[in-house]
Every structure is written in C-alpha cells, then in structure tokens.
Kinemage of the C-alpha trace (Angstrom):
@kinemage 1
@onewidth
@group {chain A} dominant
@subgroup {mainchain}
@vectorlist {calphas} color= white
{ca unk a 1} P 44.856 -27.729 103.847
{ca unk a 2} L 44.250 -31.346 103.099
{ca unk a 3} L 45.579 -32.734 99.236
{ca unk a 4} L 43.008 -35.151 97.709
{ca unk a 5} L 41.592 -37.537 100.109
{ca unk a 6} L 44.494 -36.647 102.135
{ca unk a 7} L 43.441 -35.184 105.789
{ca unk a 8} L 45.634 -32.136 107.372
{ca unk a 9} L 47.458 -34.555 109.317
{ca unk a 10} L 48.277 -37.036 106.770
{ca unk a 11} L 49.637 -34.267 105.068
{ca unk a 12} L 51.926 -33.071 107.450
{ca unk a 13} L 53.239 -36.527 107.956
{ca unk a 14} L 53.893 -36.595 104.053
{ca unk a 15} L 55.895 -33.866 104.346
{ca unk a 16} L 57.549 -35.180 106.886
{ca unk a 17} L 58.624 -38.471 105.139
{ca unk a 18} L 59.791 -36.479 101.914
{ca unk a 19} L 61.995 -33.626 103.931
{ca unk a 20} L 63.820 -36.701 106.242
{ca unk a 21} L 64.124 -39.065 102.901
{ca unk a 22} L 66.036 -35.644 101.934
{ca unk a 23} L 68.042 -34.764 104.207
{ca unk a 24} L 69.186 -38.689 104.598
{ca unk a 25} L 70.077 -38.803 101.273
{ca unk a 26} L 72.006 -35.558 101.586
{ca unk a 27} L 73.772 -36.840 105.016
{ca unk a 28} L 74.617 -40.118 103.391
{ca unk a 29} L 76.372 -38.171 100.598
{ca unk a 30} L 78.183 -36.044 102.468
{ca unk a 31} L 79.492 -38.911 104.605
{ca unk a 32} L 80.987 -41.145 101.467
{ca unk a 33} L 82.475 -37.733 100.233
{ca unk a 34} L 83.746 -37.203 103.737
{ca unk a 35} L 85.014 -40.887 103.555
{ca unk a 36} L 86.724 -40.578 100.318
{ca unk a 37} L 88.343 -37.533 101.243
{ca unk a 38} L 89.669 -38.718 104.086
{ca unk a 39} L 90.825 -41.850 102.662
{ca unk a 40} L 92.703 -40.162 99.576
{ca unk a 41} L 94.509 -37.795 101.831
{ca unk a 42} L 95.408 -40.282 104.527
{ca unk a 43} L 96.645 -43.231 103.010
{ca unk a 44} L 100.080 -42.933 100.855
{ca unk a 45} L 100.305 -45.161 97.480
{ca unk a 46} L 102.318 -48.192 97.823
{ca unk a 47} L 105.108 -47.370 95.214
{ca unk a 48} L 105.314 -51.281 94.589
{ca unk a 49} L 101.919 -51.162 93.602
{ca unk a 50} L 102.093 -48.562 91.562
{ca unk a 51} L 105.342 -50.135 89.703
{ca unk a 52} L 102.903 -53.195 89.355
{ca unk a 53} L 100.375 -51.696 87.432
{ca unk a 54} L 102.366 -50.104 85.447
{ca unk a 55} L 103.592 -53.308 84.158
{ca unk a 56} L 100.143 -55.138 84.057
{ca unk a 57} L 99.394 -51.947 81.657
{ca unk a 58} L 102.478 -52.374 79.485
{ca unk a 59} L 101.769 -56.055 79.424
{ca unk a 60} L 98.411 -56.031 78.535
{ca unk a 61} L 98.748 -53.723 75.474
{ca unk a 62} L 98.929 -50.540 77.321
{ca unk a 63} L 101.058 -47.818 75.835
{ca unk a 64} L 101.295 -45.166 78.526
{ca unk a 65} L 100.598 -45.136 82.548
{ca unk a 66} L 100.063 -42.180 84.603
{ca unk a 67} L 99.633 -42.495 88.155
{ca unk a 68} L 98.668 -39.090 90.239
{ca unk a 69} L 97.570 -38.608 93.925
{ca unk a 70} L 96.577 -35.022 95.163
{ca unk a 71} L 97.826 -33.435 92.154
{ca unk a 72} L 101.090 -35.245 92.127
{ca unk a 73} L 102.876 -37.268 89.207
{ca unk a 74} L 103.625 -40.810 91.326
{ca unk a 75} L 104.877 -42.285 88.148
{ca unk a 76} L 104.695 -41.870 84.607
{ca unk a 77} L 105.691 -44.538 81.774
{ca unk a 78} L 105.175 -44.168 77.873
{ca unk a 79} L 106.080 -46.747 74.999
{ca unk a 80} L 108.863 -44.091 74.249
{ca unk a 81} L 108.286 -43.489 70.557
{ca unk a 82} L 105.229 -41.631 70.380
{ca unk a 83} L 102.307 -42.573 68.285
{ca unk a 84} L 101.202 -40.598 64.833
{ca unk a 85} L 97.948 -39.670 64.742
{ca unk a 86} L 96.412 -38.865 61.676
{ca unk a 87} L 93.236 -37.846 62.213
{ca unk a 88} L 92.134 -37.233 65.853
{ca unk a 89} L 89.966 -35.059 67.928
C-alpha cells in the first residue's frame, strides 16, 4: 500500500533504509560496549599512574582520591581530618 505520493516500491525501500539505519546503530553500539569491556578487563592500571593522579588531585585542591577497577579499591587517599558539613544533602 503506497504512503502519499509514495509508490509500493518506494515504500518498501523506505523501510528498508530505516530497519538497516537501525540495526547499524544497534551493531555500532554493541561493538564500543564490546570494546570497552574488553578494554577494562584486559588492561591492568599502572599503579604509578594511579599514585600520579592522586597527587595532581591533592595538588590541585583535591581533598580525597578514589581509584576502583572491576569493583576493586586500587587506591584510596583523604586529607585525613574529615570535613564538617553543616548542611548537606
């Protein structure tokens, strides 16, 4: 059944064009979470990196640094006297 000045076949091409646009929007997704996946279980943390921005934190201001990879506590810094907070949410 044609849509508007649309014939049957320029129809079905349409169609077509919309279900490929989605499904290669879909397949590039899945392959940058596929990607990142990969890449965050694969490659370890430098620790001398880590230890690095952990100072560049401290120095510039920063009063606590948490690093985590898969769940794990890689290193954790605070100022050491903890802050009062008098009104928070």
């Amino acid at each position: 059944m044609a849509t508007g000045n649309r014939t049957c076949g320029e129809e079905n091409r349409w169609q077509f064009r919309m279900r490929w646009a989605k499904w290669s929007g879909m397949k590039t997704g899945m392959i940058i979470l596929f990607l990142a996946a990969a890449t965050a279980l694969a490659s370890p943390v430098n620790p001398a990196a880590i230890r690095a921005a952990a100072a560049y934190s401290s120095s510039a201001g920063g009063t606590s640094f948490l690093a985590l990879q898969n769940g794990q506590t890689l290193l954790e810094q605070s100022a050491g006297e903890p802050h009062k907070i008098y009104s928070g949410t």
